[in-house]
N, CA, C and O atoms as a GROMACS GRO file, in nm:
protein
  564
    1UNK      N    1   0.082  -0.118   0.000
    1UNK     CA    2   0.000   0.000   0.000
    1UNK      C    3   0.087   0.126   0.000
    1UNK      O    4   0.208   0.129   0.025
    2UNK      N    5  -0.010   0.253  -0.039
    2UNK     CA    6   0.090   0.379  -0.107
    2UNK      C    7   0.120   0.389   0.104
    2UNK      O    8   0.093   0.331   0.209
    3UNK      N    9   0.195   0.514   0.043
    3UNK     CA   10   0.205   0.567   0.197
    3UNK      C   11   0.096   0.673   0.249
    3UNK      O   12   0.081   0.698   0.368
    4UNK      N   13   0.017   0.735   0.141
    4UNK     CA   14  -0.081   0.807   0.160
    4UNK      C   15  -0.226   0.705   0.231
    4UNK      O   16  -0.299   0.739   0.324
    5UNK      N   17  -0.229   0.623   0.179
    5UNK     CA   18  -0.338   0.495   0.223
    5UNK      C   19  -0.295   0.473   0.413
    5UNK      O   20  -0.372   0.476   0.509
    6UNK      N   21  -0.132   0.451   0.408
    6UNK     CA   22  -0.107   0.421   0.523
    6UNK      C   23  -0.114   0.554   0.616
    6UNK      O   24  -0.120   0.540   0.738
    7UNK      N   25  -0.115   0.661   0.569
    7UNK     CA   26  -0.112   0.784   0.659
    7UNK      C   27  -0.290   0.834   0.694
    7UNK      O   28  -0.329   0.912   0.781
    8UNK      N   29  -0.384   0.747   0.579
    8UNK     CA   30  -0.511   0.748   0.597
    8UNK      C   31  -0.515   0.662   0.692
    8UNK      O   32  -0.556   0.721   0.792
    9UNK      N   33  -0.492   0.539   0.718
    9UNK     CA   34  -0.532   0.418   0.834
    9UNK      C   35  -0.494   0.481   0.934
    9UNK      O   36  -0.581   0.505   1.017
   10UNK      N   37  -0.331   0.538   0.967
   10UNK     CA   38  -0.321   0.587   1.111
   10UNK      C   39  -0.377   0.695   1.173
   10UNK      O   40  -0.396   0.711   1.294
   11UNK      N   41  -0.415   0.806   1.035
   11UNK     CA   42  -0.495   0.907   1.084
   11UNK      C   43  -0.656   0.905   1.130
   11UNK      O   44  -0.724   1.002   1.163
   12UNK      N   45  -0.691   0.776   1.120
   12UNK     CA   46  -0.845   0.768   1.170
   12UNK      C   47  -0.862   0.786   1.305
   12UNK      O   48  -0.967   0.838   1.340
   13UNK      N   49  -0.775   0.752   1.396
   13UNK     CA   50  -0.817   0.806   1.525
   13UNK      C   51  -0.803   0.958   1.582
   13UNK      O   52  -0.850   1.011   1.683
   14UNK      N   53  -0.697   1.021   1.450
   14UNK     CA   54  -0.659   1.178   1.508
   14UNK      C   55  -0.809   1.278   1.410
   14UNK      O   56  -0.853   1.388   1.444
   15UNK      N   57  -0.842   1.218   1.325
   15UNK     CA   58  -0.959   1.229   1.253
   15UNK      C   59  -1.086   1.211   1.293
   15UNK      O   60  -1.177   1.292   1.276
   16UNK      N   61  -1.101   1.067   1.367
   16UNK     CA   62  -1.217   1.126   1.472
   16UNK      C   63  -1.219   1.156   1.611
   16UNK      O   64  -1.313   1.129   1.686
   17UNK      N   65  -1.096   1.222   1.650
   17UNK     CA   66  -1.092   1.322   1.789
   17UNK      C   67  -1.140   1.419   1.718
   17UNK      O   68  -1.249   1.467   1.747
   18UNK      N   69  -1.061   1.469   1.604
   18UNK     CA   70  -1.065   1.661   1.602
   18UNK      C   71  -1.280   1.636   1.555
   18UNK      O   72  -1.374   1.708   1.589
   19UNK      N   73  -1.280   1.520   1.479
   19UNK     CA   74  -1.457   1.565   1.374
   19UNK      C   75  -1.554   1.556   1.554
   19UNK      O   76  -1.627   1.645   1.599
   20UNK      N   77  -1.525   1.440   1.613
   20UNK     CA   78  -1.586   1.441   1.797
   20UNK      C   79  -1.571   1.597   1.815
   20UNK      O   80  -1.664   1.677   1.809
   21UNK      N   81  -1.455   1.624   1.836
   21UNK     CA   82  -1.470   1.818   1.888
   21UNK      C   83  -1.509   1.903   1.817
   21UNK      O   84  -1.536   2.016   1.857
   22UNK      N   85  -1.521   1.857   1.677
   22UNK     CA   86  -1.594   1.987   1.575
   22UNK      C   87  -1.768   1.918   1.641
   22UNK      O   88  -1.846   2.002   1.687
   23UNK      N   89  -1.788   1.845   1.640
   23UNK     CA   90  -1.907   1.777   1.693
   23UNK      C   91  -1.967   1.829   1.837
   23UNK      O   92  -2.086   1.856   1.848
   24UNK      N   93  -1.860   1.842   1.962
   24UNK     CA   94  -1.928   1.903   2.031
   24UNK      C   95  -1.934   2.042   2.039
   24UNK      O   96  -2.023   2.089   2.110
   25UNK      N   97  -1.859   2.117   1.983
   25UNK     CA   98  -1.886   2.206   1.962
   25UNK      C   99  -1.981   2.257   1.868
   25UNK      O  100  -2.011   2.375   1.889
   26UNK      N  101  -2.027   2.212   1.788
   26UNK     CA  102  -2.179   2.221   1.668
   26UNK      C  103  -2.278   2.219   1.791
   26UNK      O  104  -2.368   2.302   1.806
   27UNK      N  105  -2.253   2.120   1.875
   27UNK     CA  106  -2.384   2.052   1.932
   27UNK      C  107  -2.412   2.147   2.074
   27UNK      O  108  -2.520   2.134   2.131
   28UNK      N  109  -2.314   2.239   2.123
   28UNK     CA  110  -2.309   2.324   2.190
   28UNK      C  111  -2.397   2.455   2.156
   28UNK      O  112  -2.491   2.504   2.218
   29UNK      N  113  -2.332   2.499   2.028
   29UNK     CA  114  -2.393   2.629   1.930
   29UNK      C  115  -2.549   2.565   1.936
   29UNK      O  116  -2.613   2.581   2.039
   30UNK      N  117  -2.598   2.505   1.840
   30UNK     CA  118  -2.698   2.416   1.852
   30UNK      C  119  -2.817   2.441   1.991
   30UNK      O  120  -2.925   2.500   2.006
   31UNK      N  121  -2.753   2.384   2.051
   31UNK     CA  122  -2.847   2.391   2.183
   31UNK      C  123  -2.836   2.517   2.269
   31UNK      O  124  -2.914   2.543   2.361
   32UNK      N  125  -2.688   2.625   2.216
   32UNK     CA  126  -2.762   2.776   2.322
   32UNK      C  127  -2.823   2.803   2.195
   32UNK      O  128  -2.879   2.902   2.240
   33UNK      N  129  -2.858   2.801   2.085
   33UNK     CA  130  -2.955   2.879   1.998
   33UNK      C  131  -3.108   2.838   2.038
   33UNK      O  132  -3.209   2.908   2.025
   34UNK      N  133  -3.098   2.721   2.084
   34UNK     CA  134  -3.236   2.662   2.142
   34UNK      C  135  -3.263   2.714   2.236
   34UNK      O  136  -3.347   2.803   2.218
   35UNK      N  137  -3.221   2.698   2.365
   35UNK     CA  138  -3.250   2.803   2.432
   35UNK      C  139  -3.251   2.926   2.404
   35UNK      O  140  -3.337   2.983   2.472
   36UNK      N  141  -3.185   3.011   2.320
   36UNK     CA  142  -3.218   3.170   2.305
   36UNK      C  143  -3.367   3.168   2.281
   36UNK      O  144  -3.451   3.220   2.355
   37UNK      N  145  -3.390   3.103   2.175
   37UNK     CA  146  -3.522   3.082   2.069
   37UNK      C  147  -3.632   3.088   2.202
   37UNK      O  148  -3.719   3.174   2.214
   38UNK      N  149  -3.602   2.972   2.300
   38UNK     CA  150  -3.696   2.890   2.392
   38UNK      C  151  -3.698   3.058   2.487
   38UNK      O  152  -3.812   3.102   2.507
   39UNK      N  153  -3.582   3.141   2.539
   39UNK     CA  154  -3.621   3.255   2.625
   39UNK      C  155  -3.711   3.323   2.569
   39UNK      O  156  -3.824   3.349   2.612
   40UNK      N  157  -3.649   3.359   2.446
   40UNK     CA  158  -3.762   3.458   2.358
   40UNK      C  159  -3.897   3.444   2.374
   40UNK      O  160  -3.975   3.514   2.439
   41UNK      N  161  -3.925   3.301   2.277
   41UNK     CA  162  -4.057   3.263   2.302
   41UNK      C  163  -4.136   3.286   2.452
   41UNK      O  164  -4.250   3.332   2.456
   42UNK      N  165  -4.071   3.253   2.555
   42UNK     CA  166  -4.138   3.223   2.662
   42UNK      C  167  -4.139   3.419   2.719
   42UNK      O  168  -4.228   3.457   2.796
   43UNK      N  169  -4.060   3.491   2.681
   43UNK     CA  170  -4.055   3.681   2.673
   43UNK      C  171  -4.180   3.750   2.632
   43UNK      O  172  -4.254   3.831   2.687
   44UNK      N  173  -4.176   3.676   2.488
   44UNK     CA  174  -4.287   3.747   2.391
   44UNK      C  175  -4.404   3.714   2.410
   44UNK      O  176  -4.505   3.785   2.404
   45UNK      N  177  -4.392   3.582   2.437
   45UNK     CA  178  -4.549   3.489   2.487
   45UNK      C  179  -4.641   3.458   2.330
   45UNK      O  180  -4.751   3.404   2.320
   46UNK      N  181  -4.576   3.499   2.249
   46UNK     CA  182  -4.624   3.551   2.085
   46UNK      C  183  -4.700   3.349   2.045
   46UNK      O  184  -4.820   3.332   2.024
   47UNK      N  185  -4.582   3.211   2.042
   47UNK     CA  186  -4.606   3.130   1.994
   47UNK      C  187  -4.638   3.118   1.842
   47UNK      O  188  -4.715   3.035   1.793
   48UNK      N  189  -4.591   3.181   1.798
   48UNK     CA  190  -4.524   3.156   1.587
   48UNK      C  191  -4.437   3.126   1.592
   48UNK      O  192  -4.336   3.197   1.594
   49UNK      N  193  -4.440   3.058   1.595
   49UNK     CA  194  -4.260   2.966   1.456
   49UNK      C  195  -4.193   2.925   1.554
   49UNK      O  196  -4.127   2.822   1.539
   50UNK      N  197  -4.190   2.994   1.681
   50UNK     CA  198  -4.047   2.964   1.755
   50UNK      C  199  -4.030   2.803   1.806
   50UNK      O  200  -3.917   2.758   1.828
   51UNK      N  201  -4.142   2.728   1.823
   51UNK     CA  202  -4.163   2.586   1.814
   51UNK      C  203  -4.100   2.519   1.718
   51UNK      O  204  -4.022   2.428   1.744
   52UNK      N  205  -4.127   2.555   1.606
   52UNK     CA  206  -4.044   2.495   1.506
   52UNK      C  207  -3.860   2.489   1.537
   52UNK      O  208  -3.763   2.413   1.530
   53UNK      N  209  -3.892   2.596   1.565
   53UNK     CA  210  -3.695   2.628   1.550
   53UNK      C  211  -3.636   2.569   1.689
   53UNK      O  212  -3.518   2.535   1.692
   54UNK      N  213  -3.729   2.555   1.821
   54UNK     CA  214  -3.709   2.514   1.887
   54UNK      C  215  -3.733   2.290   1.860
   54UNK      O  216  -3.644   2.213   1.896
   55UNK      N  217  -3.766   2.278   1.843
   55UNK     CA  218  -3.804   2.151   1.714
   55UNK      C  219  -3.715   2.116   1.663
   55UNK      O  220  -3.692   1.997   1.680
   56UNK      N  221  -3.604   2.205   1.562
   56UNK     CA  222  -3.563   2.180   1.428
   56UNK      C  223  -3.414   2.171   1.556
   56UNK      O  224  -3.349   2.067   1.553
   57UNK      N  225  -3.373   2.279   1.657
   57UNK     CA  226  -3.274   2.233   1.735
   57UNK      C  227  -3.262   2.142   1.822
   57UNK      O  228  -3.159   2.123   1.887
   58UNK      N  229  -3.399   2.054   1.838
   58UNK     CA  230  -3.379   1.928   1.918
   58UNK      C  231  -3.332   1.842   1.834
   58UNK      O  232  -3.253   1.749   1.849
   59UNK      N  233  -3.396   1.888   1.728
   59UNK     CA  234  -3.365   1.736   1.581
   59UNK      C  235  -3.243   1.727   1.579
   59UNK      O  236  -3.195   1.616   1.604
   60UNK      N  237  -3.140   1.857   1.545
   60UNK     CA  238  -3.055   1.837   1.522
   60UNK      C  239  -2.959   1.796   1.642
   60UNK      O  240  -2.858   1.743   1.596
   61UNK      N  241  -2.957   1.804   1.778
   61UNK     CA  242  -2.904   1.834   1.866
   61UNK      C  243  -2.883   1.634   1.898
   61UNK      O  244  -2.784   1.581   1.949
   62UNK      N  245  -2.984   1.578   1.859
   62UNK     CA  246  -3.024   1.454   1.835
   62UNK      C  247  -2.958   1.360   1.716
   62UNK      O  248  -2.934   1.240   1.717
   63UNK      N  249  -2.938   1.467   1.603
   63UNK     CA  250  -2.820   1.409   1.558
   63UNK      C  251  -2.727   1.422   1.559
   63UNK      O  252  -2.680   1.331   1.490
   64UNK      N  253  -2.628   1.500   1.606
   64UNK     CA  254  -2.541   1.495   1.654
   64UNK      C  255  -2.476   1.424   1.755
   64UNK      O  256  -2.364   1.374   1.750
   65UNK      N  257  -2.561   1.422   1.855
   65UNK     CA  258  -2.555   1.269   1.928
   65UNK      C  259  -2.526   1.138   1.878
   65UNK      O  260  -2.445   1.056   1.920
   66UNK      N  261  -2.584   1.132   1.807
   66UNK     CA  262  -2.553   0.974   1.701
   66UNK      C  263  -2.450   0.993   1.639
   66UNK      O  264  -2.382   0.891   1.629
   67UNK      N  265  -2.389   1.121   1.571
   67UNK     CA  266  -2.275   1.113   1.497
   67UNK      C  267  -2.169   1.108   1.606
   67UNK      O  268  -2.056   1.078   1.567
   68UNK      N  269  -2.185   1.132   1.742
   68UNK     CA  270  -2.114   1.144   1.827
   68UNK      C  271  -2.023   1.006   1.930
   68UNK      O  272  -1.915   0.981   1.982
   69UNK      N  273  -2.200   0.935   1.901
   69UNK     CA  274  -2.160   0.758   1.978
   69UNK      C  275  -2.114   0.670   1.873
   69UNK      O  276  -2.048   0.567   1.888
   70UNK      N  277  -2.160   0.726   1.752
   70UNK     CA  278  -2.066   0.672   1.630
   70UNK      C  279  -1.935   0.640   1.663
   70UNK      O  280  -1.876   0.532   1.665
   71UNK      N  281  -1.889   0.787   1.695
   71UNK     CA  282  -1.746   0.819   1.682
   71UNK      C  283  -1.661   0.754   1.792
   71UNK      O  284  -1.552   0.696   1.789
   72UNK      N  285  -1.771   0.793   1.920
   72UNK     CA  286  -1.687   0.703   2.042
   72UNK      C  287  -1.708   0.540   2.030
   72UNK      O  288  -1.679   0.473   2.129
   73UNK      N  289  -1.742   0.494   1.946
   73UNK     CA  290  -1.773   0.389   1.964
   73UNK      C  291  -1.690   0.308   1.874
   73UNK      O  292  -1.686   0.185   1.881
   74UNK      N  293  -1.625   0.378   1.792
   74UNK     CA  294  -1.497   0.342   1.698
   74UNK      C  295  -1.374   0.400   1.737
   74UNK      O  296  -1.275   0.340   1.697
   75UNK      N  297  -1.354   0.514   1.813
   75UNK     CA  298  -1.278   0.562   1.850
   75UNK      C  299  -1.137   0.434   1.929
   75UNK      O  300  -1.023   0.427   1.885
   76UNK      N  301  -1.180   0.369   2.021
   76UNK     CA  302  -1.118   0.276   2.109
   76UNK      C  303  -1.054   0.180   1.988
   76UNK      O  304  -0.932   0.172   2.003
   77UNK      N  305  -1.102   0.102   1.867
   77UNK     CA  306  -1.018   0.018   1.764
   77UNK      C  307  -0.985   0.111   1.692
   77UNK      O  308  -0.995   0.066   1.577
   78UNK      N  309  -0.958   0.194   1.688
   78UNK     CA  310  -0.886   0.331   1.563
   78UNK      C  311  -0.756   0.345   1.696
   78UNK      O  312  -0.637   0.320   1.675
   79UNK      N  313  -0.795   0.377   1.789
   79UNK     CA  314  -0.655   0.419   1.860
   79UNK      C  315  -0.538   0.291   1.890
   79UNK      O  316  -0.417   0.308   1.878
   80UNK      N  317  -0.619   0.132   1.940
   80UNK     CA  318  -0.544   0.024   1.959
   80UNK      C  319  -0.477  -0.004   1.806
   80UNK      O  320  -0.356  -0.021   1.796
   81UNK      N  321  -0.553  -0.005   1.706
   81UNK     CA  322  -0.478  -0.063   1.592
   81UNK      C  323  -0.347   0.035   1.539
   81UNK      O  324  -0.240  -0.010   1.497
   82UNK      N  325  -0.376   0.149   1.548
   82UNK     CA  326  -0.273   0.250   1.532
   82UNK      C  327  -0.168   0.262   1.644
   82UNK      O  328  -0.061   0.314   1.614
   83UNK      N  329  -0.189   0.216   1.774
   83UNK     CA  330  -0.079   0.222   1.859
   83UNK      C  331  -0.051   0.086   1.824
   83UNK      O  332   0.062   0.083   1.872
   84UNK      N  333  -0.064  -0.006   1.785
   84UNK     CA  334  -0.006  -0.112   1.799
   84UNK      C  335   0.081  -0.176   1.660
   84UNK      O  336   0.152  -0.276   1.648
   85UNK      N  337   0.027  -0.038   1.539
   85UNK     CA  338   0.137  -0.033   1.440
   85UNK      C  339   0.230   0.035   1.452
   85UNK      O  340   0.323   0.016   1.373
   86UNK      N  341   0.244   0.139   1.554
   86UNK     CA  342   0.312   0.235   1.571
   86UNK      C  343   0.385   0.162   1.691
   86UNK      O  344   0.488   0.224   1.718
   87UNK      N  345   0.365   0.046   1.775
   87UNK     CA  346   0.475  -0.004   1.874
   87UNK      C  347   0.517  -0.116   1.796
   87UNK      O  348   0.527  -0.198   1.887
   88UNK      N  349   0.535  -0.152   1.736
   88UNK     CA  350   0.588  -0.255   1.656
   88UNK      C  351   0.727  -0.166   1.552
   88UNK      O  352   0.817  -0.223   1.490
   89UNK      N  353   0.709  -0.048   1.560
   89UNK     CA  354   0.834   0.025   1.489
   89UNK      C  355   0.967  -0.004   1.621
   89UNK      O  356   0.959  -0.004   1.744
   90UNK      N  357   1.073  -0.023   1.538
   90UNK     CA  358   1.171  -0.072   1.611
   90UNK      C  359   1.247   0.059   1.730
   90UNK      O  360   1.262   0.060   1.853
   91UNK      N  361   1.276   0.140   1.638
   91UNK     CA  362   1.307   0.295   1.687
   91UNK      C  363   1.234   0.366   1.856
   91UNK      O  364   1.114   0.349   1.878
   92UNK      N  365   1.294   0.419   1.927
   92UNK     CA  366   1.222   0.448   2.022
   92UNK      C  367   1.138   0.591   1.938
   92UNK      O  368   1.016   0.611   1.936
   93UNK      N  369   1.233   0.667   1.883
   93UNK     CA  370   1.221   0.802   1.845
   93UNK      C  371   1.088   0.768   1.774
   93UNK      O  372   0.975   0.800   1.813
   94UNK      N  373   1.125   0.686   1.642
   94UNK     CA  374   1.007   0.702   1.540
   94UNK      C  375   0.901   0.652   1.609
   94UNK      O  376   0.801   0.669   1.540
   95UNK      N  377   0.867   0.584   1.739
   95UNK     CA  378   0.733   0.546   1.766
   95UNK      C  379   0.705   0.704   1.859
   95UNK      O  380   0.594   0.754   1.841
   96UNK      N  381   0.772   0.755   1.924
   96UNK     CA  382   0.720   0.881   1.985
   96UNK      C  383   0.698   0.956   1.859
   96UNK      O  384   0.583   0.998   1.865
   97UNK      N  385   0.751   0.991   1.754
   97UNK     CA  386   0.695   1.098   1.658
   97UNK      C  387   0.550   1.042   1.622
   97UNK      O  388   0.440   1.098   1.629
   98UNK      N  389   0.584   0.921   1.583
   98UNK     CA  390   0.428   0.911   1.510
   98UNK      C  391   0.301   0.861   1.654
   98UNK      O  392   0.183   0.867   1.620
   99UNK      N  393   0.323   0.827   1.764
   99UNK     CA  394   0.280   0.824   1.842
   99UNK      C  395   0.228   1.028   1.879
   99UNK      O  396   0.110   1.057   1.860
  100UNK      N  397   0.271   1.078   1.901
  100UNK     CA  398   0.307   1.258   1.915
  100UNK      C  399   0.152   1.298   1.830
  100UNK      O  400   0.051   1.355   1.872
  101UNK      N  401   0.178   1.254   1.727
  101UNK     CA  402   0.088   1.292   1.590
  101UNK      C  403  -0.014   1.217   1.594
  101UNK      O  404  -0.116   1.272   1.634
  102UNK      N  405  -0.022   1.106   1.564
  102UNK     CA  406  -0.147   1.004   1.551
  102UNK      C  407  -0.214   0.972   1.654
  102UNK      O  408  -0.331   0.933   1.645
  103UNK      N  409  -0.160   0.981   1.749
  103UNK     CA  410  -0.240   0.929   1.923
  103UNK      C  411  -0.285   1.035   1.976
  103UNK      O  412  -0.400   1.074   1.990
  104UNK      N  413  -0.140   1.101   2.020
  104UNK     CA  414  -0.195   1.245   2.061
  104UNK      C  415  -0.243   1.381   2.026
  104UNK      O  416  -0.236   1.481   2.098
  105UNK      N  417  -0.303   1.370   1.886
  105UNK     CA  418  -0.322   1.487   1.781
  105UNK      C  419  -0.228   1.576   1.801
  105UNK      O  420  -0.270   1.679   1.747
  106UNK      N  421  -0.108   1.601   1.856
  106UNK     CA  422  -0.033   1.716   1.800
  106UNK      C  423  -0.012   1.722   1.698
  106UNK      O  424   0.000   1.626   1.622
  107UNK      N  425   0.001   1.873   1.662
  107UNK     CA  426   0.077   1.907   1.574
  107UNK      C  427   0.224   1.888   1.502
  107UNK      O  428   0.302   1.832   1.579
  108UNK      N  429   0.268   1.914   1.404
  108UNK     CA  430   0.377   1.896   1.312
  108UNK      C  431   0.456   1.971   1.427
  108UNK      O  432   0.529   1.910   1.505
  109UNK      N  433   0.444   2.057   1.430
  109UNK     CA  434   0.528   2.172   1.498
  109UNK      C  435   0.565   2.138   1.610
  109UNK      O  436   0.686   2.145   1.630
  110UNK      N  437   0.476   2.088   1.723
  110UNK     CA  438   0.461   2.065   1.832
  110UNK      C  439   0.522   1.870   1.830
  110UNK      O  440   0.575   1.812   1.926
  111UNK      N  441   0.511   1.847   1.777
  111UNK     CA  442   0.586   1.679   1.761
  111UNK      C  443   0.762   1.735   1.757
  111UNK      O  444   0.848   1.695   1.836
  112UNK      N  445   0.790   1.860   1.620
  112UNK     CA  446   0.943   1.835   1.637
  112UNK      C  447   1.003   1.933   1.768
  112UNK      O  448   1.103   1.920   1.839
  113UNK      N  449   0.898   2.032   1.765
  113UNK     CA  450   0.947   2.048   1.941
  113UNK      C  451   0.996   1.957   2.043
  113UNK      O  452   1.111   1.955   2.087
  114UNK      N  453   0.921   1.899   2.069
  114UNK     CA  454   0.917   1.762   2.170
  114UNK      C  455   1.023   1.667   2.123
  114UNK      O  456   1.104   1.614   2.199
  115UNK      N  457   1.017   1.646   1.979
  115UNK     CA  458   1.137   1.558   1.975
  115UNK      C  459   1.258   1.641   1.981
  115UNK      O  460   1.360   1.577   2.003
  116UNK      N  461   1.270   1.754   1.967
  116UNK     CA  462   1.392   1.828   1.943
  116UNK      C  463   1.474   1.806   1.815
  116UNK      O  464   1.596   1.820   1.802
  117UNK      N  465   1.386   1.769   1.726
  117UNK     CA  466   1.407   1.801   1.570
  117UNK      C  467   1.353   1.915   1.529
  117UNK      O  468   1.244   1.957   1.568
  118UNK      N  469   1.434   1.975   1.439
  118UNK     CA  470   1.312   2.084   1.283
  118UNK      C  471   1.249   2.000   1.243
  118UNK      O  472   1.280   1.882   1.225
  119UNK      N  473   1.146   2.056   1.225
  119UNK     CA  474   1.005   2.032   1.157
  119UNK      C  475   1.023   1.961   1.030
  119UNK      O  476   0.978   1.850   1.005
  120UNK      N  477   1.106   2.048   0.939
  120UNK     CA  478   1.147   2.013   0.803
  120UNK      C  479   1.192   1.837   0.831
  120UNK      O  480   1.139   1.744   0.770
  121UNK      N  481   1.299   1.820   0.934
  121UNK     CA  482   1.319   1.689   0.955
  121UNK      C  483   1.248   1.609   1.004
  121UNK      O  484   1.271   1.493   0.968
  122UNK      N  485   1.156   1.626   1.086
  122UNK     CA  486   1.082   1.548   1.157
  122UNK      C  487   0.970   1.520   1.062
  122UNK      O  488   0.886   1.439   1.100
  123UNK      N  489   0.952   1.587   0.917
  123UNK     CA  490   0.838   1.553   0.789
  123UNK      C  491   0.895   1.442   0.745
  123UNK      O  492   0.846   1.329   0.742
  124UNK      N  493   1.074   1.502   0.687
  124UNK     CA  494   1.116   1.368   0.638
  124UNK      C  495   1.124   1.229   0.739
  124UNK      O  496   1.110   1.118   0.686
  125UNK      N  497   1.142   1.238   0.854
  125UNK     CA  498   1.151   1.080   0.909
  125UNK      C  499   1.044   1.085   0.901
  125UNK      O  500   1.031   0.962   0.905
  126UNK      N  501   0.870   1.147   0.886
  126UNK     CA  502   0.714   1.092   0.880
  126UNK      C  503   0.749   0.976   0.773
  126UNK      O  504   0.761   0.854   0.769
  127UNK      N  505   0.757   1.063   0.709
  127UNK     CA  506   0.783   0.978   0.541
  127UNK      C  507   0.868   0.868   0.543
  127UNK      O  508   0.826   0.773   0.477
  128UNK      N  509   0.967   0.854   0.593
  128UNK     CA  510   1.035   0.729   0.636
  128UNK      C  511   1.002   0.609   0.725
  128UNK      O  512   1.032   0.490   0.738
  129UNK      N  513   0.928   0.696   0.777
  129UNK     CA  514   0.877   0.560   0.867
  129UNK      C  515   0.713   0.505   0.878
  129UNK      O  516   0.631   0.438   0.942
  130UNK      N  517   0.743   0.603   0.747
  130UNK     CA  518   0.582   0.538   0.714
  130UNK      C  519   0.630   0.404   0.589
  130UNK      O  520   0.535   0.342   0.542
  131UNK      N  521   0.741   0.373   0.552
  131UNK     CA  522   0.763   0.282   0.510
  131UNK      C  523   0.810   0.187   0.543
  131UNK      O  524   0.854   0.096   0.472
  132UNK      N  525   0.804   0.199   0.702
  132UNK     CA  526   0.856   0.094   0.774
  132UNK      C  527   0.703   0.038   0.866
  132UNK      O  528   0.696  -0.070   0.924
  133UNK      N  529   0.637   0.100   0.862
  133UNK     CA  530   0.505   0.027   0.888
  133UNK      C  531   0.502  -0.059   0.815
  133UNK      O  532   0.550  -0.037   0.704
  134UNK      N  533   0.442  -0.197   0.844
  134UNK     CA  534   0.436  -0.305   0.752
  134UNK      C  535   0.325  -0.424   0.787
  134UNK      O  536   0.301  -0.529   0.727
  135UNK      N  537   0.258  -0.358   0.930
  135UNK     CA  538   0.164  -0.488   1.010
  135UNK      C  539   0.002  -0.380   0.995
  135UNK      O  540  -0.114  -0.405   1.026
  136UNK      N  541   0.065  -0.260   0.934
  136UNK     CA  542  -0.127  -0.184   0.971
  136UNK      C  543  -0.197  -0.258   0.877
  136UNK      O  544  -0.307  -0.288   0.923
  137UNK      N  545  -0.176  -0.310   0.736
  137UNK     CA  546  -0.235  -0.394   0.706
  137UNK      C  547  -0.361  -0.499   0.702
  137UNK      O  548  -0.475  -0.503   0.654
  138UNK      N  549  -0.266  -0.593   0.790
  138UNK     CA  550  -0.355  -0.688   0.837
  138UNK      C  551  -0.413  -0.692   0.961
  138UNK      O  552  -0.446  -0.792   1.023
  139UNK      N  553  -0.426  -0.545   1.002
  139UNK     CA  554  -0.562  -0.468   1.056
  139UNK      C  555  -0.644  -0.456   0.982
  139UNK      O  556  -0.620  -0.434   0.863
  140UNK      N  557  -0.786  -0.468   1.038
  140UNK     CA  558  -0.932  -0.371   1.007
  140UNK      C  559  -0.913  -0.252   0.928
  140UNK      O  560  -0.846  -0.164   0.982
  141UNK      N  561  -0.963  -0.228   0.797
  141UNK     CA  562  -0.996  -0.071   0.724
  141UNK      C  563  -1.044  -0.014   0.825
  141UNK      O  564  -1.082   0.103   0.818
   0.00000   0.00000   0.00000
């Protein structure tokens, strides 16, 4: 497999942390707009529309939830299969870089900090040791 395929398999668990936090945060916005809607209504005492919108933010607030237990619910075999391609690298270094990145969502920047590489270098060993992965494989897509 390319190395782009393999940088897709390990990135599924740093992929659904950040889409989980774009998630609770939607689902946050979401529900104070419901309540604004719900003060109003209950201010004005009027009862047009604001049901609906109060409605249309439970719906959604409801799906988001599901996209949410989705995520935790895959989350736990996205992180074991990726740490356990990433401890099978022989290197102490290269399992903390890609461990840095893929486990712990840091950043590029923040990985060659920590390792006390440049950045520029710490891209090229990504790339290197993404060709030394060789067991993500015969893991689960």
């Amino acid at each position: 497999m390319t190395a782009e395929d393999k940088k897709a398999w390990l990135g599924r668990y740093r992929a659904g942390r950040m889409q989980l936090n774009r998630l609770r945060e939607q689902r946050a916005r979401v529900k104070s707009f419901g309540e604004r809607v719900t003060v109003r209504a209950n201010a004005a005492a009027s009862g047009g529309g604001t049901s609906d919108r109060v409605q249309l933010a439970i719906e959604r607030m409801s799906q988001i939830d599901m996209e949410i237990a989705d995520i935790l619910n895959q989350l736990p075999t996205w992180e074991r299969e990726a740490g356990a391609a990433i401890s099978a690298l022989e290197n102490v270094d290269h399992r903390r870089i890609m461990a840095y990145y893929y486990i712990e969502c840091l950043s590029w920047y923040d990985v060659a900090e920590l390792s006390g590489y440049y950045i520029r270098h710490v891209m090229r060993l990504h790339k290197n040791i993404l060709s030394k992965i060789e067991t993500w494989h015969t893991m689960s897509p």
